[in-house]
ChimeraX commands (.cxc) that place a marker at each C-alpha (Angstrom):
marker #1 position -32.43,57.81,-20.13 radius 0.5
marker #1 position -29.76,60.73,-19.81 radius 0.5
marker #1 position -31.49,63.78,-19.43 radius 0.5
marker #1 position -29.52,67.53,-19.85 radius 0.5
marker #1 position -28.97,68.95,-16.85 radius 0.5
marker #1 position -27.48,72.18,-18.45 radius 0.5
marker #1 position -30.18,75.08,-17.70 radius 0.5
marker #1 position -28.52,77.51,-20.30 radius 0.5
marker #1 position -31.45,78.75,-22.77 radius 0.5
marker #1 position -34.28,77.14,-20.15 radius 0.5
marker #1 position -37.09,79.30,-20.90 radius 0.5
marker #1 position -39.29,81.04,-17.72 radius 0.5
marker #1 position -42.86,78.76,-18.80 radius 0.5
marker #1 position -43.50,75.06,-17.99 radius 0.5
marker #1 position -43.95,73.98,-21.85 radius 0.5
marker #1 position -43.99,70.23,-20.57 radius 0.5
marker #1 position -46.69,69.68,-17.53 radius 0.5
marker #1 position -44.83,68.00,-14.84 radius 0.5
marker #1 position -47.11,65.16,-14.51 radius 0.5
marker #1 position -46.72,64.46,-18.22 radius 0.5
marker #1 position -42.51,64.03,-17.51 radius 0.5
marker #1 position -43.38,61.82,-14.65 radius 0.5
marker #1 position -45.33,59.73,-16.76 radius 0.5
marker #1 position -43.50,59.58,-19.40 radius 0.5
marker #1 position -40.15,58.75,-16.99 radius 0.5
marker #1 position -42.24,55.73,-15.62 radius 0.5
marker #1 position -43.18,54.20,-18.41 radius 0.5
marker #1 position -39.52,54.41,-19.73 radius 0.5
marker #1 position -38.13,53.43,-16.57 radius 0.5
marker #1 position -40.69,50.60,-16.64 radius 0.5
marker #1 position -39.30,49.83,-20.43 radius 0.5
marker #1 position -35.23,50.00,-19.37 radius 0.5
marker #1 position -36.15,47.37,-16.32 radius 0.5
marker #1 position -37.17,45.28,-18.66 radius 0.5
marker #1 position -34.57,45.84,-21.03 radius 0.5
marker #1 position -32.28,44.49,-18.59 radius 0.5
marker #1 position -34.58,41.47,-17.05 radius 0.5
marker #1 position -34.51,40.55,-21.09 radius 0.5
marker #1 position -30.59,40.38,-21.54 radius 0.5
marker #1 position -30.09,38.72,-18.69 radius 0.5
marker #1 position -32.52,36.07,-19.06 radius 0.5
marker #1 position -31.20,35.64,-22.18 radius 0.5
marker #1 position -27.69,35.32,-20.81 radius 0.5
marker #1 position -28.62,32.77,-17.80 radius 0.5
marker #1 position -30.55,30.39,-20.22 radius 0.5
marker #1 position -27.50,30.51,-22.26 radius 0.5
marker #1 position -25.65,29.42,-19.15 radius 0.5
marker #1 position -27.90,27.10,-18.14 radius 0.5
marker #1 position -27.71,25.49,-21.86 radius 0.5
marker #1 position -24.04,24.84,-21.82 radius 0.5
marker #1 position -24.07,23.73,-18.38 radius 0.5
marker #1 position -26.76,21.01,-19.15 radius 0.5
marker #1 position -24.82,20.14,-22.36 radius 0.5
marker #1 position -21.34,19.83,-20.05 radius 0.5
marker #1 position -22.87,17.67,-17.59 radius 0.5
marker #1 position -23.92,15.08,-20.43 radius 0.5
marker #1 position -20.83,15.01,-22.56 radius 0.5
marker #1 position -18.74,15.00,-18.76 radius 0.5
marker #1 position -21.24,11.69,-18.18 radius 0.5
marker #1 position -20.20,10.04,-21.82 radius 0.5
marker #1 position -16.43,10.65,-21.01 radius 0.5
marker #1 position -16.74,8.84,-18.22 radius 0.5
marker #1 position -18.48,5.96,-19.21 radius 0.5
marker #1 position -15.94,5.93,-22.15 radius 0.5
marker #1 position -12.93,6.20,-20.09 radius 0.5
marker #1 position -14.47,3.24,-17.99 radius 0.5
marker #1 position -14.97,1.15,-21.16 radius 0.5
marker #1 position -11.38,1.41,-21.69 radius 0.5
marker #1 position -10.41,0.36,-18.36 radius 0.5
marker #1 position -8.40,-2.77,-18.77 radius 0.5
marker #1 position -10.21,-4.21,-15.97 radius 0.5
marker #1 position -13.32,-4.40,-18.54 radius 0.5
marker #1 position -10.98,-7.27,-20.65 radius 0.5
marker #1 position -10.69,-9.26,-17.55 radius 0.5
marker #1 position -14.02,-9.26,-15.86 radius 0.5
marker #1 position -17.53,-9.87,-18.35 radius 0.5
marker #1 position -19.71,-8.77,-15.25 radius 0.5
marker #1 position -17.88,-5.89,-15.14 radius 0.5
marker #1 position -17.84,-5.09,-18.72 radius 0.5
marker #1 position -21.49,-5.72,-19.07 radius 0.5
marker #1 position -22.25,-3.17,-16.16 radius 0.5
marker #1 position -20.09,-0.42,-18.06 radius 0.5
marker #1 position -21.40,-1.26,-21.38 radius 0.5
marker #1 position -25.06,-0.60,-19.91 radius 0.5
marker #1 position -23.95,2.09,-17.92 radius 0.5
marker #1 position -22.37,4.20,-21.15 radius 0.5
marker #1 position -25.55,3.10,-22.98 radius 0.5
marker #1 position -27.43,5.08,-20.63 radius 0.5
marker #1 position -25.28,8.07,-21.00 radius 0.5
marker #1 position -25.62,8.40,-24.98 radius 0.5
marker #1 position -28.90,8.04,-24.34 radius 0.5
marker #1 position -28.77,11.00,-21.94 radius 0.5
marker #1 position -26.72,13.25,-24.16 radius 0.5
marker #1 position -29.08,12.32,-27.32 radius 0.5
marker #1 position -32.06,13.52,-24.95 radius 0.5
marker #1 position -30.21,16.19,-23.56 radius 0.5
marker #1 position -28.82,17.57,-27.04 radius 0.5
marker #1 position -32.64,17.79,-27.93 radius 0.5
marker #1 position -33.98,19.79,-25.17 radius 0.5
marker #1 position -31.14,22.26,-25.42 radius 0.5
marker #1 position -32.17,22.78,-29.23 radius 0.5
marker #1 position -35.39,23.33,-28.59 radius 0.5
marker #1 position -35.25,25.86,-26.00 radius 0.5
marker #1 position -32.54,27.42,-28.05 radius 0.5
marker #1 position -35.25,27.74,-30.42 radius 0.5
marker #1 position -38.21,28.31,-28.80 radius 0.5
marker #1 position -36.65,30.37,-26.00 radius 0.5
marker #1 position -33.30,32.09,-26.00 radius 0.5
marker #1 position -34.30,32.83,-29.59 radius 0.5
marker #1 position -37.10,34.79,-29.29 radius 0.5
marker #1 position -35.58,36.18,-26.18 radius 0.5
marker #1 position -32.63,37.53,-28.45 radius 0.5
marker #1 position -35.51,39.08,-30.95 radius 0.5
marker #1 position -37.30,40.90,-28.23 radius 0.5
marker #1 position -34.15,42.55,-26.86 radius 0.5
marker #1 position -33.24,43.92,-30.87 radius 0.5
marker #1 position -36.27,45.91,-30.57 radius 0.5
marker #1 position -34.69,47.99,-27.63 radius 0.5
marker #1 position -32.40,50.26,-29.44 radius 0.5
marker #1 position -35.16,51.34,-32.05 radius 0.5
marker #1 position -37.27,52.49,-29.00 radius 0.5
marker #1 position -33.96,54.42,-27.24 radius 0.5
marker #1 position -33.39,55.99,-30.43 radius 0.5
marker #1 position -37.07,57.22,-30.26 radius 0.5
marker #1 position -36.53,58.32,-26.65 radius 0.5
marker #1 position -33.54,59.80,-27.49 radius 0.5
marker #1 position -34.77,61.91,-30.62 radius 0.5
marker #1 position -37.76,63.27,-28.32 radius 0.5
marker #1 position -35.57,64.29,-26.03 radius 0.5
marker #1 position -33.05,66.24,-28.63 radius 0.5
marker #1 position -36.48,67.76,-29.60 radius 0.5
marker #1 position -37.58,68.31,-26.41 radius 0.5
marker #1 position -34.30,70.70,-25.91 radius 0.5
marker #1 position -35.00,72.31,-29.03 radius 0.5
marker #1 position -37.92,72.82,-28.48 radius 0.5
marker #1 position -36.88,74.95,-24.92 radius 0.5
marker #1 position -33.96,76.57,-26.43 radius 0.5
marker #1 position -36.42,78.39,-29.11 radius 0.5
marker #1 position -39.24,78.96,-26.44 radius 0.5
marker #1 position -36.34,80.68,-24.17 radius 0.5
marker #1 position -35.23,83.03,-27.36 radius 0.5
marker #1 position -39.05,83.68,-28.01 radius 0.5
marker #1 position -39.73,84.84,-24.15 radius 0.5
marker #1 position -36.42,86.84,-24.50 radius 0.5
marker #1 position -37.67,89.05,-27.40 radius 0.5
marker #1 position -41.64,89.07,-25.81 radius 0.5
marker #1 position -39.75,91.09,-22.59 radius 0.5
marker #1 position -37.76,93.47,-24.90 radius 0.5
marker #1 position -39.40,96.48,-25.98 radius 0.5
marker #1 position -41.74,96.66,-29.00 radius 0.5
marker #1 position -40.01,98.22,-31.31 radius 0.5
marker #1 position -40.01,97.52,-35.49 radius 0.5
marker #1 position -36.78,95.24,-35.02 radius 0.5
marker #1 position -38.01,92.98,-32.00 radius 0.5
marker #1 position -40.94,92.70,-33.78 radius 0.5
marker #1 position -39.50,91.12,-36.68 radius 0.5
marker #1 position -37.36,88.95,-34.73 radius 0.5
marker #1 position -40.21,87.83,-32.65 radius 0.5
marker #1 position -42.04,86.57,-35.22 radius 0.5
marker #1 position -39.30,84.94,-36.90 radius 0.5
marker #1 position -38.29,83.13,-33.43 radius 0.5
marker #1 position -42.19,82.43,-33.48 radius 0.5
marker #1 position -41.84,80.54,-36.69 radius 0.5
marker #1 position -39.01,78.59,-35.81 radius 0.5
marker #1 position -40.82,77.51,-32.91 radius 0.5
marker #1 position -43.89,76.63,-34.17 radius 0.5
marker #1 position -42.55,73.47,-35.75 radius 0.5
marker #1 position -40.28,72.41,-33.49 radius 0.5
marker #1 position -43.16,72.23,-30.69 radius 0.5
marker #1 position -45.51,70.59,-33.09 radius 0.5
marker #1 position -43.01,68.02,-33.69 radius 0.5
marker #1 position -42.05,67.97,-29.80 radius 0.5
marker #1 position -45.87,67.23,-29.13 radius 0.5
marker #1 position -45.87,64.21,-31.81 radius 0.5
marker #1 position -42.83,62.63,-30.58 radius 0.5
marker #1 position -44.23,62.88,-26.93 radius 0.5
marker #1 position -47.75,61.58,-27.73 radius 0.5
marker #1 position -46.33,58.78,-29.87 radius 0.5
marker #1 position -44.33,57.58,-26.52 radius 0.5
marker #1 position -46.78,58.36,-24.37 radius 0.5
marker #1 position -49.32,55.75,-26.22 radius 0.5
marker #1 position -46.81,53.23,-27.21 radius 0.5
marker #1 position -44.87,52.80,-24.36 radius 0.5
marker #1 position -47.21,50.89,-22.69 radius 0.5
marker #1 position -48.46,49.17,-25.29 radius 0.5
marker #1 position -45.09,47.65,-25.91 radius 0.5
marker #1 position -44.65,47.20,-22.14 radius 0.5
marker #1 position -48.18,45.26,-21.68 radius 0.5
marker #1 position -47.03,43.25,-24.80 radius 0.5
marker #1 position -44.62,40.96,-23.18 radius 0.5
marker #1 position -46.58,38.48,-21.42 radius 0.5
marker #1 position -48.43,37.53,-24.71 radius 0.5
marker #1 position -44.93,37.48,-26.58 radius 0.5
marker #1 position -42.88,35.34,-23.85 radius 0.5
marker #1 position -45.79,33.13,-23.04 radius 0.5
marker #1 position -45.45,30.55,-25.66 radius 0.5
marker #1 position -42.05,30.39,-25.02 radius 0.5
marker #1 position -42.30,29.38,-21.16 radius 0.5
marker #1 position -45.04,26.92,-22.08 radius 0.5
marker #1 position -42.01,25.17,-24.49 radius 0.5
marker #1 position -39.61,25.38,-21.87 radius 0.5
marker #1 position -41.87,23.71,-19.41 radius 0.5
marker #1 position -42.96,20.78,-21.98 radius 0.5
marker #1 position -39.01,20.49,-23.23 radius 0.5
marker #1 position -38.01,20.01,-19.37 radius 0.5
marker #1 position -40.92,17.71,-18.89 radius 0.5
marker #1 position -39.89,15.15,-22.40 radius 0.5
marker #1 position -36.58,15.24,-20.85 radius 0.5
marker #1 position -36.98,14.39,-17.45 radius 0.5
marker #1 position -39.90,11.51,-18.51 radius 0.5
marker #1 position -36.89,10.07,-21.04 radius 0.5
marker #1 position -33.95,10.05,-18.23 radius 0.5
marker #1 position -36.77,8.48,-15.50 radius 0.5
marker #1 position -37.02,5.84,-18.65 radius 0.5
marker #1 position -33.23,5.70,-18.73 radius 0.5
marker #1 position -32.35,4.94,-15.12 radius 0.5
marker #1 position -35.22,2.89,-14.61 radius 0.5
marker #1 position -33.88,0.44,-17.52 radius 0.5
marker #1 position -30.07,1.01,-16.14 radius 0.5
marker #1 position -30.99,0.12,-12.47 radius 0.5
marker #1 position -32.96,-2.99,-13.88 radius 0.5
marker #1 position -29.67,-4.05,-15.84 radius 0.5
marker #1 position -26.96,-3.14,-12.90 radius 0.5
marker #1 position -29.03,-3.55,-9.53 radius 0.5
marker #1 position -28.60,-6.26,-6.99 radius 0.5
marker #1 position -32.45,-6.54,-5.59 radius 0.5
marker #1 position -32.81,-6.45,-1.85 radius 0.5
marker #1 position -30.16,-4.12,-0.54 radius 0.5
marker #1 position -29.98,-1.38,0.79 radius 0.5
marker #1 position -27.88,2.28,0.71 radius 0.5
marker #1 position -26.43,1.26,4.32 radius 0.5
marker #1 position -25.60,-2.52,2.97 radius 0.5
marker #1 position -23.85,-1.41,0.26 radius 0.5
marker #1 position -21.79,1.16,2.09 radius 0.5
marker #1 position -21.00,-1.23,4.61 radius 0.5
marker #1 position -19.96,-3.86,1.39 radius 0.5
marker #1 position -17.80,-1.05,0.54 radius 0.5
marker #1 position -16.16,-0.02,3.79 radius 0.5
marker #1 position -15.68,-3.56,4.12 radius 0.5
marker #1 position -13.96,-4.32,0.80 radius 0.5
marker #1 position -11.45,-0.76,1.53 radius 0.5
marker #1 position -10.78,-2.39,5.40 radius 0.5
marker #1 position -9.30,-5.67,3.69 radius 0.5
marker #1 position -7.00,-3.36,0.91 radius 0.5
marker #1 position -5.97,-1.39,3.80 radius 0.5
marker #1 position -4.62,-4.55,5.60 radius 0.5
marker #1 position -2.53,-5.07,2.42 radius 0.5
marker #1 position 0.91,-4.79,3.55 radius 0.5
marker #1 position 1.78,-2.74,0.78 radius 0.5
marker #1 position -0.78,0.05,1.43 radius 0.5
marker #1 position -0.06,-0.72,5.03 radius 0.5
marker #1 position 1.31,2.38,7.36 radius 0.5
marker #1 position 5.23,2.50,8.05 radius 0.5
marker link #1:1,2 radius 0.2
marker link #1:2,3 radius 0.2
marker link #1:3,4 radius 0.2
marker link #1:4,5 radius 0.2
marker link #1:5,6 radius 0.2
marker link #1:6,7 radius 0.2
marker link #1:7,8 radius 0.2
marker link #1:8,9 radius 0.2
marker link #1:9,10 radius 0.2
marker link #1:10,11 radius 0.2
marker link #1:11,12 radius 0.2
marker link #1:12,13 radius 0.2
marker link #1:13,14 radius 0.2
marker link #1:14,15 radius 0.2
marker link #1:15,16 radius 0.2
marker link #1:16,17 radius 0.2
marker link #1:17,18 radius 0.2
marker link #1:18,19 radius 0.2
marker link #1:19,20 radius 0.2
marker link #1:20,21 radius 0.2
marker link #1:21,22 radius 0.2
marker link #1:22,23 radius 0.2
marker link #1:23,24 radius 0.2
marker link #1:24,25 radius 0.2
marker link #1:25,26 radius 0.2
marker link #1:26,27 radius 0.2
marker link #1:27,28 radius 0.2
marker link #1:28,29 radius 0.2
marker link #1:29,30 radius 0.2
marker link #1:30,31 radius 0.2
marker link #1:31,32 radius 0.2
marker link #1:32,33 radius 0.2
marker link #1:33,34 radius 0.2
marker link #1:34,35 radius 0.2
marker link #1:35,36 radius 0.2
marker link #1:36,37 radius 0.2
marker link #1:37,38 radius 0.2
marker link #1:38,39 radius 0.2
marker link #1:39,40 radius 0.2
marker link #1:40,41 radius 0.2
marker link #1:41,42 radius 0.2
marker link #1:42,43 radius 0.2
marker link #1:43,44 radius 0.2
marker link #1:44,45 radius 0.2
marker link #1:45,46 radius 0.2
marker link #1:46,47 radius 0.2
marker link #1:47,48 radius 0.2
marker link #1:48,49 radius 0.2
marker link #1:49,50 radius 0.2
marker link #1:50,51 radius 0.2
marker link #1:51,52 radius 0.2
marker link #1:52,53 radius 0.2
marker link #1:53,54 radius 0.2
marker link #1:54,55 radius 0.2
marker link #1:55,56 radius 0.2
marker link #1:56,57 radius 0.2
marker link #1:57,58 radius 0.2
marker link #1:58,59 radius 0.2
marker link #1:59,60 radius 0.2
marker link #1:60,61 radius 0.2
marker link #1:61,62 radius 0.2
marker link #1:62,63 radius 0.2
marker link #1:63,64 radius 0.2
marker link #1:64,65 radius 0.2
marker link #1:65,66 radius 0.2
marker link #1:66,67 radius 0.2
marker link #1:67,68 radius 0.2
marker link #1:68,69 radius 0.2
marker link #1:69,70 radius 0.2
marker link #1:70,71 radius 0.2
marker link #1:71,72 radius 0.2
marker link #1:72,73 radius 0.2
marker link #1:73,74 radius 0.2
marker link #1:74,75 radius 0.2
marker link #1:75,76 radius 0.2
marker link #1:76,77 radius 0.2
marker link #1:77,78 radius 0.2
marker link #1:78,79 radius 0.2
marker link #1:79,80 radius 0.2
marker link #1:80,81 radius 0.2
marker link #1:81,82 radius 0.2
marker link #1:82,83 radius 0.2
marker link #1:83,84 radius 0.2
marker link #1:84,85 radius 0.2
marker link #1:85,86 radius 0.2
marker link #1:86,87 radius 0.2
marker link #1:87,88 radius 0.2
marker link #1:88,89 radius 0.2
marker link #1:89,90 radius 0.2
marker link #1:90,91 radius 0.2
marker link #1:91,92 radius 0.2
marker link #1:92,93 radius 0.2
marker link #1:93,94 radius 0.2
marker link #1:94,95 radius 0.2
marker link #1:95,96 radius 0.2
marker link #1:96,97 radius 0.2
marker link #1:97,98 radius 0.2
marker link #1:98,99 radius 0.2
marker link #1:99,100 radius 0.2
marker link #1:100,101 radius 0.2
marker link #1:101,102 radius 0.2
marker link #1:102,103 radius 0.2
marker link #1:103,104 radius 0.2
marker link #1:104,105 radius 0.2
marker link #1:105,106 radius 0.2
marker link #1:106,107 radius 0.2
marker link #1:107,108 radius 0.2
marker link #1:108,109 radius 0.2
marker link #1:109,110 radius 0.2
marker link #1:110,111 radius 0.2
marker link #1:111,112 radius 0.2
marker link #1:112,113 radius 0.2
marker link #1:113,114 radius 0.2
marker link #1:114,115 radius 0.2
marker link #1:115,116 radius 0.2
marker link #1:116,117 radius 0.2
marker link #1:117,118 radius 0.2
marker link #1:118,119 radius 0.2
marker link #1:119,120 radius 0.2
marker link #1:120,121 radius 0.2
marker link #1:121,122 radius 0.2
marker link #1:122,123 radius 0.2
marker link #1:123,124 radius 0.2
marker link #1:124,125 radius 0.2
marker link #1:125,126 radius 0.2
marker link #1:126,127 radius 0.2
marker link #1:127,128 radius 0.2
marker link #1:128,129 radius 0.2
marker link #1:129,130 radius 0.2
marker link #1:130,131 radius 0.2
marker link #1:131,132 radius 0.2
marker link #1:132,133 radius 0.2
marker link #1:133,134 radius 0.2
marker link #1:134,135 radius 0.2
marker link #1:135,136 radius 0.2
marker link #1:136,137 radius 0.2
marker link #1:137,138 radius 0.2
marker link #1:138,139 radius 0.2
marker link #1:139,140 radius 0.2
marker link #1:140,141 radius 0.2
marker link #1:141,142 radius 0.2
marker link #1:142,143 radius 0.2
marker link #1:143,144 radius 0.2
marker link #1:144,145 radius 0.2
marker link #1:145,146 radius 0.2
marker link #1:146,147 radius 0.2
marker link #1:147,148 radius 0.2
marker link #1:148,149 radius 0.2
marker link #1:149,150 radius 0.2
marker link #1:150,151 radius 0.2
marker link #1:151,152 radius 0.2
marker link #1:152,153 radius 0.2
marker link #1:153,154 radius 0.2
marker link #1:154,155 radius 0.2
marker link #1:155,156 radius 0.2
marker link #1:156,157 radius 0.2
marker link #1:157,158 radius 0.2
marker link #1:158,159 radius 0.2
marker link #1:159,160 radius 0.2
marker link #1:160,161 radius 0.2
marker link #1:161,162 radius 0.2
marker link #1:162,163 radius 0.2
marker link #1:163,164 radius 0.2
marker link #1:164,165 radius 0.2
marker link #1:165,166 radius 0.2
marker link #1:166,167 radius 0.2
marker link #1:167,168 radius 0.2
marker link #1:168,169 radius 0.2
marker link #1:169,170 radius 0.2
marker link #1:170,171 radius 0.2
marker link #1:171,172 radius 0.2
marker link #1:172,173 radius 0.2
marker link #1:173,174 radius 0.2
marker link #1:174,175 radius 0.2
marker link #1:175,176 radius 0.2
marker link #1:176,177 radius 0.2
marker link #1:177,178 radius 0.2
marker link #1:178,179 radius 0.2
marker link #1:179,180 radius 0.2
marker link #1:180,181 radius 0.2
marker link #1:181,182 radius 0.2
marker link #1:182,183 radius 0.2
marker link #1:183,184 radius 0.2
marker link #1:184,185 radius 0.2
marker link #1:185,186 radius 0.2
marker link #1:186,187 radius 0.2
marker link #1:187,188 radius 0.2
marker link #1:188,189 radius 0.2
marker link #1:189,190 radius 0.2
marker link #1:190,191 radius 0.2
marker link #1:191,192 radius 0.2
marker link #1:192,193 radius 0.2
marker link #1:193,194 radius 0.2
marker link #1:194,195 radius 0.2
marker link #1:195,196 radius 0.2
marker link #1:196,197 radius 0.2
marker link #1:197,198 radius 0.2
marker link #1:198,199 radius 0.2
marker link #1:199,200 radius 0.2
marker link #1:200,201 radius 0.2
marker link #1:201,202 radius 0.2
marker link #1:202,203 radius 0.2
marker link #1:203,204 radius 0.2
marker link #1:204,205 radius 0.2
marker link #1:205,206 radius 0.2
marker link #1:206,207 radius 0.2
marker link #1:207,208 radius 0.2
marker link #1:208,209 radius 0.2
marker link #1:209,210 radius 0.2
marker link #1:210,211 radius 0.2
marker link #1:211,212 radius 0.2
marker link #1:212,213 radius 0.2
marker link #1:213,214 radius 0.2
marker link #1:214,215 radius 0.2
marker link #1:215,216 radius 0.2
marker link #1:216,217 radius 0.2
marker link #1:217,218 radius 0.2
marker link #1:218,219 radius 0.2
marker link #1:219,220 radius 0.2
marker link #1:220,221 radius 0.2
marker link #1:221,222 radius 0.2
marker link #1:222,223 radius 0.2
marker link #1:223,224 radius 0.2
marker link #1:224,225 radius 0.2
marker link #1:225,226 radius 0.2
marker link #1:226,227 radius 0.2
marker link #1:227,228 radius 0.2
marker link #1:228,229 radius 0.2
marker link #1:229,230 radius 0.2
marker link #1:230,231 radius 0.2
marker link #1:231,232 radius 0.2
marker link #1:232,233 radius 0.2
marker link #1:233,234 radius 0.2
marker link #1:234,235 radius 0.2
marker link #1:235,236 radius 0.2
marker link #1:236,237 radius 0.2
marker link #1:237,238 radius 0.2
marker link #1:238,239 radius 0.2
marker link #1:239,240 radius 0.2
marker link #1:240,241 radius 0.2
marker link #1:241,242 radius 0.2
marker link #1:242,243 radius 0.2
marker link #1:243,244 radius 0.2
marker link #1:244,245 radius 0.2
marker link #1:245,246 radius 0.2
marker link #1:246,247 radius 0.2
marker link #1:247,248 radius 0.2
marker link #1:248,249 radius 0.2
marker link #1:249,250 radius 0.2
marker link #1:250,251 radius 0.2
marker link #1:251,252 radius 0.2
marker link #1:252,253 radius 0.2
view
């Protein structure tokens, strides 16, 4: 909140209590925190979305590009193990697309509603505080005349700064007690409101990660040579690169 720090027309009484400002700073402050927790929440789910959908579409490209390796046409094994392998990736994506929708829906959604409310209530804050000044500029003019002597003109301009006053404190005193009640209404308000939509983030992450254990486990049964091990098949490997390396055309000068 940006609060005037001019002190022209500041008027000599305390019309606001000073424990009544600090409360009514920490419950904004409180409400501007989460202002910002919102958007940005909002703005790492959205990351986290396209991330998840870049990883799947990466995997389909790959399996694709694999597909149309010419070694494919000249091996069957081979072809079979890619044509499994890039079934398991649609699969992936299809699952994947899913989850993203629904906590698109059920999360950065709602999410994106809660943080529209936000300017209504700085407007609010704002117009108290344009009141508030008013409200001190007219109390200033009214102590200025009280200190002057009585005479038949400062009189009449007393009570005419007295009745421009009046209203502007009443309404002052409205604004202030509006805040004051709602402000941490609103704040207490959020756990019931963003609730629901952990609970659907949760339960879309779990559907997804069941389906991909589902996946793999049907791609490992289709691809997998039983019985070995990590280490065997790295040493299969470093044995397979050893004999291309002793190719005399990949050999060192």
């Amino acid at each position: 909140m940006s609060w005037i720090p001019f002190k022209i027309g500041q008027p000599k009484k305390q019309i606001v209590p000073k424990t009544v400002e600090r409360d009514f700073e920490r419950e904004y402050g409180k409400l501007q925190q989460l202002e910002d927790q919102t958007k940005k929440l909002q703005k790492d789910m959205k990351k986290s979305t396209d991330a998840d959908l870049a990883m799947s579409k990466s995997a389909v490209k790959i399996s694709s590009d694999l597909l149309s390796n010419p070694l494919c046409e000249q091996e069957p094994a081979f072809l079979e193990m890619v044509t499994a392998f890039d079934t398991a990736m649609k699969r992936m994506d299809s699952f994947n697309q899913e989850k993203v929708n629904q906590i698109q829906k059920t999360v950065i959604e709602p999410l994106k509603k809660f943080s529209s409310v936000f300017p209504s209530l700085n407007m609010a804050v704002k117009r108290r505080e344009q009141t508030l000044q008013d409200y001190k500029r007219l109390q200033s003019k009214v102590e200025k005349y009280e200190e002057k002597e009585r005479t038949g003109p400062v009189l009449a301009k007393l009570h005419q700064a007295r009745e421009e006053l009046r209203p502007v404190k009443e309404d002052f005193e409205a604004k202030n007690k509006q805040l004051l009640e709602e402000m941490p209404k609103f704040y207490s308000s959020r756990i019931d409101y963003f609730k629901p939509s952990f609970e659907s983030l949760v339960r879309a992450q779990v559907v997804y990660y069941t389906e991909m254990h589902k996946i793999f486990g049907d791609l490992t049964a289709q691809i997998d040579r039983p019985g070995l091990s990590d280490e065997q098949r790295e040493r299969e490997n470093d044995a397979k690169l050893s004999e291309l390396r002793a190719l005399s055309i990949v050999a060192d000068d």
